[in-house]
N, C-alpha and C positions, 0 to 999 in steps of 0.2 A: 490226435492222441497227445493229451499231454502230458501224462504219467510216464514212468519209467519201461522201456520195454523189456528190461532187465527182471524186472521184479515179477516173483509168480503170483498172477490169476487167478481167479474163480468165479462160479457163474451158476445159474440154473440152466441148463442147455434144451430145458422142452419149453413148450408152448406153455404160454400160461392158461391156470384154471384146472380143473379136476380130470384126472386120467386114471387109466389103470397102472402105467408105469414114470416115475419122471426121472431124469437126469441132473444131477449136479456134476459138471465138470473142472478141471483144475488141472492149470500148466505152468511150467516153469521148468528150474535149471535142478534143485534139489529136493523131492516131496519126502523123502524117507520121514521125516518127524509128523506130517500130516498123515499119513500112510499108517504109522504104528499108533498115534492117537486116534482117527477115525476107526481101524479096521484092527488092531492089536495083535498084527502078524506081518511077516514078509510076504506079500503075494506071488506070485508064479507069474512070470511076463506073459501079456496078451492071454489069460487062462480067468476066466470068471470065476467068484469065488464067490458062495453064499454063505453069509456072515450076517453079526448084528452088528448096527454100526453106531458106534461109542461117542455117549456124552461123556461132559468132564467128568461127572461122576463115576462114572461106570457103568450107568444103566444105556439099554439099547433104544435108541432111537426110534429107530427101525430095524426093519434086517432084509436086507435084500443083496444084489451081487455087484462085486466090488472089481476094475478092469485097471491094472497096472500097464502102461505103455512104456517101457523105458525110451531115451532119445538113443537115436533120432528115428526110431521106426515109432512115428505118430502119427495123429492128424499136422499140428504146430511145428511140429520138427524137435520137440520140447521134451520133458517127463510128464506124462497126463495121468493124470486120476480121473474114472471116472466111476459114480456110483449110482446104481440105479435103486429106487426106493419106490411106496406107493405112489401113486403121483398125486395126490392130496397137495394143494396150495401151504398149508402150515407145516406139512412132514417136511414139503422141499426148503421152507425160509429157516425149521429147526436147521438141515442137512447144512444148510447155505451160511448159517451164525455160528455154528459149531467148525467146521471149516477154516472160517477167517480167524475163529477164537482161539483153534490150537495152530494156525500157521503163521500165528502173529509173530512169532519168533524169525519169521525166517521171511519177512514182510510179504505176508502172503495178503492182496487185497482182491475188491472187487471188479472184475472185468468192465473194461466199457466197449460199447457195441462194435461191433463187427473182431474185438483183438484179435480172438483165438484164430480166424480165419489170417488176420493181418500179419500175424506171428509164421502161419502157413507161409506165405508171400515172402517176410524178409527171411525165412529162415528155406529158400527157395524149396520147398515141398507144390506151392502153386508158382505159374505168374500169375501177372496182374487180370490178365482176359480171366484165365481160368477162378483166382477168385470173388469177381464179379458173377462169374457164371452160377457160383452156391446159391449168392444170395437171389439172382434171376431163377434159380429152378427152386426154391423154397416160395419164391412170389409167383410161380406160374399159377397162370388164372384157366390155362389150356392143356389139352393132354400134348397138344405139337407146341408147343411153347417147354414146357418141360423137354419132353424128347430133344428138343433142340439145347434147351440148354446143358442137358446130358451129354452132347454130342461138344459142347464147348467147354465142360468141366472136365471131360478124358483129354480135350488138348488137339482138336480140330481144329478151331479156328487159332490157334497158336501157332500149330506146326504149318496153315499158308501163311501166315507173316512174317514167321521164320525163313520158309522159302523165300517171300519177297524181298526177305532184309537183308541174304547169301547174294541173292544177283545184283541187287544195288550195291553192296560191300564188293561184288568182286567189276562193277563199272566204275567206282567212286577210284577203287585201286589204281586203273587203269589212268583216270584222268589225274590222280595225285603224282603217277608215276612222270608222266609227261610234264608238270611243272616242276618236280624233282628234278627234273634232267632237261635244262634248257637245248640241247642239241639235238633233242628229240622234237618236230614240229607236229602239227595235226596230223601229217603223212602215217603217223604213230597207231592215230586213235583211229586211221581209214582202214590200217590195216588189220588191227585188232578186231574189227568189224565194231567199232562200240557204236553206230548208229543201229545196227542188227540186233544189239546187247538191246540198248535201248526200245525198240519197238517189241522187242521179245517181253520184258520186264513191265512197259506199258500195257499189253496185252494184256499179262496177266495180273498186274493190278486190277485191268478193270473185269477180269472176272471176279477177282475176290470182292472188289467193293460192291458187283451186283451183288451174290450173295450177302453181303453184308449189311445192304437195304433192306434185304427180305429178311435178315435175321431181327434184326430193329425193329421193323414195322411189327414181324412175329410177338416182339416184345413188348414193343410202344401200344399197336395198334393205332387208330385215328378217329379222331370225334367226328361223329354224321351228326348234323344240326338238321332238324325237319322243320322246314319254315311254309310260308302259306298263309293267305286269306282263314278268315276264322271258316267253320263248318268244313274244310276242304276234306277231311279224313284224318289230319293227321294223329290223332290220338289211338285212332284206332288200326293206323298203320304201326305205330309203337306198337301198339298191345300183338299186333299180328305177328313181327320183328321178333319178339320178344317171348310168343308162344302162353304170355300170362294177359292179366287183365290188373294190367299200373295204371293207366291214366281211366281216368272219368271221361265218358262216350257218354252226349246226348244232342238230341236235335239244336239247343239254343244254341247260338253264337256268342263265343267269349267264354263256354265252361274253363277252359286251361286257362290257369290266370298266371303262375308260372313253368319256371322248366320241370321236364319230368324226364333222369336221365337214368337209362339202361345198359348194360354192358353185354354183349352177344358174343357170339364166336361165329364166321362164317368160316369153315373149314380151317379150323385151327387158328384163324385170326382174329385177334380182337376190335372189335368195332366198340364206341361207345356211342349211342347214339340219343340224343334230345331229341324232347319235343318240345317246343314253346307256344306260347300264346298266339293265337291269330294275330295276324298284322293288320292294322287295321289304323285309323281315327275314330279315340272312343273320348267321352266325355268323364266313364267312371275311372276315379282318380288310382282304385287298383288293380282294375285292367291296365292303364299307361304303367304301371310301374312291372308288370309282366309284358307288356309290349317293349320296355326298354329294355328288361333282362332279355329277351327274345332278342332282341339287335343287338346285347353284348355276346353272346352266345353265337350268334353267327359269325361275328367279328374275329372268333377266337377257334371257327370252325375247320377243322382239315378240310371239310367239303360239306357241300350245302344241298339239300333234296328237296327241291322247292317241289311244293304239291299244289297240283290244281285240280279243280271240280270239272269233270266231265259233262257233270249234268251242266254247268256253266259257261262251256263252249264258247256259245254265241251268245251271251249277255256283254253287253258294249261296256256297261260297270264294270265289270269282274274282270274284263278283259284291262280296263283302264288301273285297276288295281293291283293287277298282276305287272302289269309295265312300271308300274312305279314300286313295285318290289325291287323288281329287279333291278332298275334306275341305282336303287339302293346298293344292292349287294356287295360284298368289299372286292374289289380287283385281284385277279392272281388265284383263288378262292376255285375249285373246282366245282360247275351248279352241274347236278342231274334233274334235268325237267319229268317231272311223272305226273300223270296223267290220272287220279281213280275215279271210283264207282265205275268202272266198266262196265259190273255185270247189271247197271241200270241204264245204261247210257244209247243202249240200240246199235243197229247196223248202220248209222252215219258215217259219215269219213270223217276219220281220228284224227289229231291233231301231230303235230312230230314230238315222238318224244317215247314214253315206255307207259304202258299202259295195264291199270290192273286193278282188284279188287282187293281194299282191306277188309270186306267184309267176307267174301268167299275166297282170298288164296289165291284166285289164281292171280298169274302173274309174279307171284313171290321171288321164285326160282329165278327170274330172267334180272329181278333188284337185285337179291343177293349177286350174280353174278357180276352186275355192275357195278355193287358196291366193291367188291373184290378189284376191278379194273382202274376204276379211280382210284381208290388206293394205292396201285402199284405195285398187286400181289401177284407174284408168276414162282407156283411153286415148283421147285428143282428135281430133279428126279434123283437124284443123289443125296437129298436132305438137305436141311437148314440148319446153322447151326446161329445159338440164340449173340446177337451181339446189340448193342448202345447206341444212342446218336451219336456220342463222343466218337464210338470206333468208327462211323462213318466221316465224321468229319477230320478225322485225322488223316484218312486215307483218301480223300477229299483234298488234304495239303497236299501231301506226297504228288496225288496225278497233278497239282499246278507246279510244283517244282519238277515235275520231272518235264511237260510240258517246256518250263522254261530251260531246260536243261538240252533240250531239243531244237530251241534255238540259238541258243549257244553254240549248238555243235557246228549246225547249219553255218552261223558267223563263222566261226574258225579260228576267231580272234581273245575271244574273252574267256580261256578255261578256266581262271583261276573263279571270273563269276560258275561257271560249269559245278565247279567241287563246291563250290559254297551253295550252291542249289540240290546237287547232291547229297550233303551235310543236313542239312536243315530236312530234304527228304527221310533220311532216316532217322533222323532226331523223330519226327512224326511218327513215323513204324513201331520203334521204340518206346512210343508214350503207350502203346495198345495194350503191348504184355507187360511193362511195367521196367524194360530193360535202365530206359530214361526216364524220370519225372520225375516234379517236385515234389517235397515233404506237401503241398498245399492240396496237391491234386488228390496225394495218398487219405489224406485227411477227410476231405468231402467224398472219398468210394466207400472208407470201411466206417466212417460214423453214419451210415444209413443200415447197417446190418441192424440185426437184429442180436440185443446181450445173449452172450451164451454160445455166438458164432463167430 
């Protein structure tokens, strides 16, 4: 942000394109001159008024209901105006020039993306988790992705970090005190139980950081890359996945010439998943240029579904080309071997691996399920609440500082490393809700919102 945070705001606050209702919002420290030019009265706090809302001339714009916030009972913490009108694209940009026209006086300009929510933050109405969580439940693509990030916007996932940041605050006390007071030795920190502190506080970091995987992943979800010999199924395992008919399904080898990517939900998680081009040695120069997307795609894959031909079993080629798939694959890279055409393949002995029909279904139920385990989805019976990579990798620091913090203790010798391992731990904690970080970090959260929030 590099405008003034001082200076009042405004914005269109709905979605763009034609509605039946839209929003123009507006916040700041003084709106009364915008207030009596837009609406030509004193409004009644938090009380909706329906009015015509005033150009310069005097004629009505529009006329719809007019919402006075005074501070600090806001969304911002701020004075909010907000007006609801048609929601016609040219009603809202009149609403929106008429605005900045009469709030020129009192440097009323145009919001940039995420402020009003950012204003929320420094004018602490949210922290920092909670508003990330807006802009995560406006972008939910799931109904348990929403849910969760509902469950992060009330201030779940704040109030365990709060927790965690109380028992570190009151171990770090403990070890400051002991260098405060040189006549105090380790005997101090034995007695205090701080290695009991300690494994207490570990514990429950790593509960919160599970959940906070499952919150991520809720959020992120993970690309499924579907790789394979040409004819293997895969297109039509897409179209299966995915319950429509995206990719082109025919007998020839080499129809997919590039990716074809779909986005699913398996029980509230997001999967994206590709199909790419048969792997193969071809001579046509736009099949290789879909064989090399195919291998950049895997490349970049959370996990990879190599598909094989059942009907292909025991052909000594297919077999030779399936090992130099793999020969390929990137290391580290989770593969699920699947196996289709089942329901042509007879009562032979199967191969290891999972086994199904893109053409009839079955089998579906036992992938999804798998896809879900690769992943890393174990959902909680207590709910999910939605959180970031960042928040896992913050709490990620914390268990290596506290870890180190654990050998310290062990040593006996080095507390003053101890509190600076503990420091540095909560400094982590702190970057979550927004207690500690940079102006830089603030910058790259709320310029990803969306203007108007």
């Amino acid at each position: 942000m590099t405008a003034s945070p001082r200076d009042p705001i405004v914005a269109i606050a709905s979605a763009p394109g034609r509605g039946a209702v839209g929003i123009v919002r507006a916040s700041g420290r003084d709106l009364a001159p915008l207030v009596a030019a837009l609406c030509g009265r004193v409004l009644k706090p938090r009380e909706a008024t329906y009015l015509p809302f005033r150009d310069a001339d005097g004629s009505a714009i529009d006329q719809g209901l007019a919402l006075h916030f005074p501070a600090p009972h806001s969304y911002t913490g701020e004075e909010v105006l907000e007006l609801q009108a048609h929601g016609g694209p040219v009603v809202m940009q009149l609403l929106l020039a008429r605005c900045l026209q009469a709030g020129a006086g009192i440097g009323l300009r145009a919001a940039e993306p995420g402020e009003f929510t950012q204003r929320a933050f420094l004018n602490d109405k949210l922290d920092l988790a909670q508003a990330e969580a807006v802009a995560d439940l406006i972008d939910a693509s799931t109904e348990a992705a929403a849910r969760s990030a509902s469950r992060s916007l009330a201030g779940e996932f704040s109030q365990h970090i709060d927790a965690l940041r109380e028992r570190l605050i009151h171990l770090r006390m403990l070890v400051e005190a002991t260098l405060d007071f040189p006549e105090e030795d380790i005997d101090f920190l034995r007695k205090a139980d701080a290695q009991g502190q300690l494994d207490g506080l570990q514990q429950q970091l790593k509960a919160v950081l599970a959940r906070t995987r499952q919150g991520a992943l809720l959020r992120e979800g993970i690309t499924v890359v579907i790789a394979g010999q040409p004819n293997a199924g895969k297109s039509s395992l897409l179209n299966a996945l995915a319950g429509a008919e995206l990719a082109i399904v025919t007998p020839i080898a080499g129809t997919t010439r590039d990716k074809v990517e779909q986005s699913i939900q398996i029980e509230g998680v997001p999967l994206h998943v590709v199909d790419t081009a048969g792997l193969r040695d071809s001579d046509d120069p736009v099949e290789r240029i879909g064989i090399e997307r195919a291998w950049g795609a895997i490349a970049k894959a959370d996990a990879v579904l190599f598909l094989h031909d059942l009907l292909r079993r025991d052909d000594v080629a297919a077999q030779q080309a399936d090992a130099a798939i793999a020969q390929r694959l990137p290391a580290g890279v989770p593969v699920l071997q699947v196996w289709n055409k089942r329901d042509a393949a007879g009562d032979a002995a199967l191969p290891e691996g999972l086994h199904l029909s893109a053409k009839t279904g079955a089998g579906l139920a036992e992938l999804r399920a798998a896809l879900l385990q690769i992943a890393g989805w174990q959902a909680l019976p207590e709910g999910v609440y939605l959180a970031r990579a960042r928040h896992v990798q913050a709490l990620g620091r914390v268990q290596e500082h506290l870890d180190a913090v654990g050998l310290h203790l062990a040593d006996g010798r080095t507390l003053d490393l101890m509190a600076e391992e503990l420091r540095l731990a909560q400094n982590a904690l702190n970057e979550i809700t927004g207690a500690f970080g940079s102006d830089d970090l603030l910058g790259v959260i709320f310029s990803r919102f969306c203007i108007g929030k």
